[in-house]
Wavefront OBJ file of the C-alpha trace (Angstrom):
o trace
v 31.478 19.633 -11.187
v 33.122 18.016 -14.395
v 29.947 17.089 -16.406
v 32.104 13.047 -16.479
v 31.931 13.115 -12.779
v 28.251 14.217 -12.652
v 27.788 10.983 -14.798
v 29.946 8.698 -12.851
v 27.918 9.080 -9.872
v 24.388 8.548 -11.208
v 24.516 4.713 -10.822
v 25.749 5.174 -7.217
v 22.685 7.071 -6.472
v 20.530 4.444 -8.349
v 22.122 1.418 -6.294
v 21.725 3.676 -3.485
v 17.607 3.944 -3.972
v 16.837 0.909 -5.376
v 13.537 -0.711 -5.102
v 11.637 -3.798 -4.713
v 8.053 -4.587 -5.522
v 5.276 -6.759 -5.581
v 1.615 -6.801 -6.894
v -1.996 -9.051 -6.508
v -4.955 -8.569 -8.274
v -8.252 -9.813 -7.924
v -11.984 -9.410 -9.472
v -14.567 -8.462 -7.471
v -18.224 -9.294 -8.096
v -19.432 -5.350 -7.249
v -19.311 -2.239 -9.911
v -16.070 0.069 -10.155
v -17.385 3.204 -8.762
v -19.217 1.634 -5.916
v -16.418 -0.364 -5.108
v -14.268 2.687 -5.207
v -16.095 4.841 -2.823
v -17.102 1.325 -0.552
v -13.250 1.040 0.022
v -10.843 4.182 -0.400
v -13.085 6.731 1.525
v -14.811 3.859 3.717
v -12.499 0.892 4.497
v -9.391 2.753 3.996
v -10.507 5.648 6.133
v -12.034 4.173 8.949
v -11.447 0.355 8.895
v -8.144 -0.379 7.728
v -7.898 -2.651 10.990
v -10.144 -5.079 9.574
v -8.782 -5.919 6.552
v -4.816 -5.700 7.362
v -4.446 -7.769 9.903
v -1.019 -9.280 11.562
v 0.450 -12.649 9.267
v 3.052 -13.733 7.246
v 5.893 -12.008 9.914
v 4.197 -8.647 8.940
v 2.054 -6.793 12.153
v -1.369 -5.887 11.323
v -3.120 -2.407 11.675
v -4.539 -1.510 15.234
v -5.632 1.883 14.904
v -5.154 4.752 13.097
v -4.566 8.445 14.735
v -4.515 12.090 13.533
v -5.633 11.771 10.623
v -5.726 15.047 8.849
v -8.511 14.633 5.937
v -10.604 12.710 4.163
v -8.652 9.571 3.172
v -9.948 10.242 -0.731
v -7.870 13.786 -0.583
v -4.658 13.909 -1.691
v -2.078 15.454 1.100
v -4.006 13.695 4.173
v -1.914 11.901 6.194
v -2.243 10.146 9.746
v -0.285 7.856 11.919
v -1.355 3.674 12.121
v -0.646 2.058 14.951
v 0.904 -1.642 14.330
v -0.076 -4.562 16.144
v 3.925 -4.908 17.137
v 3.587 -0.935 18.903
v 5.554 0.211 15.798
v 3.639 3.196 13.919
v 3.810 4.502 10.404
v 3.114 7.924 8.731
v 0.727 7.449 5.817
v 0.112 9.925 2.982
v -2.796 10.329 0.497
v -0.362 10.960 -3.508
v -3.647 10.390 -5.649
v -7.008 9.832 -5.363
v -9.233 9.543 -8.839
v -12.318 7.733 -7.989
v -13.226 5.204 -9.911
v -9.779 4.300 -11.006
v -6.544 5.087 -9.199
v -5.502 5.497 -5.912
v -1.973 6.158 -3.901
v -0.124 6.495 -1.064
v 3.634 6.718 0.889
v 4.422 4.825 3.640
v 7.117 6.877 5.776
v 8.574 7.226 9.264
v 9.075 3.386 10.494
v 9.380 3.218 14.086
v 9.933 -0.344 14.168
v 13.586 -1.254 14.394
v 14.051 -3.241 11.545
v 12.208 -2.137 9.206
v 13.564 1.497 10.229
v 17.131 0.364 9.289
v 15.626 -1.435 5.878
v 12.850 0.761 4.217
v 13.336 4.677 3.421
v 9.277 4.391 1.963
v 7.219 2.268 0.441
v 4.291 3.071 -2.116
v 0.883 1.242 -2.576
v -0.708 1.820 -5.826
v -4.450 0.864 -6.726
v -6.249 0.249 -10.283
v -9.597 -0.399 -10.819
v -11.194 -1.425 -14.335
v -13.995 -2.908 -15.176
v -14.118 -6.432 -15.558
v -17.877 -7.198 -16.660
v -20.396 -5.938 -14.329
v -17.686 -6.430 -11.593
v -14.327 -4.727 -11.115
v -10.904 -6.495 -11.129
v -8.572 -4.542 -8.478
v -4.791 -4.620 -8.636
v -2.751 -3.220 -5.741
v 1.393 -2.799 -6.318
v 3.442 -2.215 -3.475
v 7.245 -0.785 -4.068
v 10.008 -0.391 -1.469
v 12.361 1.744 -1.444
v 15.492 0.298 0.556
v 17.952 2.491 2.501
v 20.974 0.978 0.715
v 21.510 -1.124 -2.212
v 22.267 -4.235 0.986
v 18.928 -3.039 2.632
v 17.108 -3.657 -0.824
v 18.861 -6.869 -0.855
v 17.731 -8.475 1.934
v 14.145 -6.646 1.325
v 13.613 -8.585 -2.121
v 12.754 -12.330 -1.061
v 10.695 -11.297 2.089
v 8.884 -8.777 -0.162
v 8.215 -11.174 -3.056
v 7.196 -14.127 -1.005
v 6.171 -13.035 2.056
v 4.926 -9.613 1.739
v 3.145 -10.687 -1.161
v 0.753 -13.443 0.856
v 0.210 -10.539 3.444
v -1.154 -8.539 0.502
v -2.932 -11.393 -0.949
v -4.931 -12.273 2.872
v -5.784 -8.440 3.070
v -6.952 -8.467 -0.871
v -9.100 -11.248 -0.341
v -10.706 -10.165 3.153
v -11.478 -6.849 0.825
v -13.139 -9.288 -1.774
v -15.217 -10.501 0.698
v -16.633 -7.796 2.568
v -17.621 -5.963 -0.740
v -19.082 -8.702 -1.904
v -20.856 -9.690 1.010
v -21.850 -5.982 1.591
v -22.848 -4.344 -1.485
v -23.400 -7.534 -3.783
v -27.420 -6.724 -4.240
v -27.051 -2.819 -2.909
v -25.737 -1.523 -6.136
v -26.403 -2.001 -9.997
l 1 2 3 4 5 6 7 8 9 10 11 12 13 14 15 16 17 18 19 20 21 22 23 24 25 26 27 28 29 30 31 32 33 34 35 36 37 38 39 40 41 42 43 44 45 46 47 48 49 50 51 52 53 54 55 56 57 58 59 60 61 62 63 64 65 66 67 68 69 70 71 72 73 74 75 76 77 78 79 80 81 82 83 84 85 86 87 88 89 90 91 92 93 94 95 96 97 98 99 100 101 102 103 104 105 106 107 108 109 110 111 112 113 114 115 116 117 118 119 120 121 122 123 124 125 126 127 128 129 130 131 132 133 134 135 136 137 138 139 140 141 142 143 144 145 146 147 148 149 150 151 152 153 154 155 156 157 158 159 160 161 162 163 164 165 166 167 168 169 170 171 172 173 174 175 176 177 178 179 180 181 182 183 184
């Protein structure tokens, strides 16, 4: 291929996997590393289902199935169960305790969102914000089409966006409430 051709079609392919994202933060009133190991290898692991829950159009988590390793290893992966009988495939990227943790999103069953996302990726900082830890959490879409990312972008940024923020602050909470006192 003509090295002018080759060059031609790398905008197609970047309107063709376009993304859309959105990102909350928080601080929470509990150390980094205690925080850290509270949520990604607790919460995360074992009791997702009580802090995504269904709002905002957006189904919460039910249950989670075959889960493959520990949920603060990259490469594990397992299936949630949505609270609209769609499921997911979810996939451990990175996991450095205290600071960073990711995951994809793949294999939509649910009709619409099937025809709309290819993946998404969540993406989780934690610093330390005095004797307390401010969390951020960035979620990015990757759209099917340029059209799919399109209609994605407002329902990501506003709604999408609130379902993050409910599910950041019902994390807030239970650390708090749980480990506020338990750790120095």
């Amino acid at each position: 291929m003509a090295p002018g051709m080759t060059a031609r079609l790398q905008p197609e392919r970047e309107l063709l996997m376009s993304t859309v994202s959105t990102v909350v933060s928080t601080r929470i009133a509990v150390p980094r590393a205690p925080f850290f190991d509270w949520l990604v290898p607790g919460v995360f692991d074992t009791e997702l289902h009580t802090v995504l829950r269904a709002g905002y159009g957006f189904p919460g988590t039910e249950w989670t199935s075959g889960t493959t390793g520990p949920w603060d290893v990259p490469g594990s992966y397992r299936t949630i169960h949505l609270t609209d009988g769609s499921t997911v495939r979810e996939e451990v990227l990175v996991a450095d305790a205290p600071d960073y943790f990711a995951y994809v999103v793949t294999n939509f069953t649910n009709p619409i969102l099937r025809r709309l996302v290819k993946e998404a990726r969540g993406q989780w900082w934690f610093t330390d914000d005095g004797p307390g830890t401010k969390a951020k959490w960035l979620y990015e879409f990757e759209g099917t089409s340029a059209l799919a990312t399109l209609v994605l972008t407002p329902v990501i940024k506003v709604f999408y966006k609130m379902y993050m923020t409910a599910g950041l602050q019902r994390i807030k909470e239970r650390a708090e409430d749980e480990l506020r006192g338990k750790v120095q």
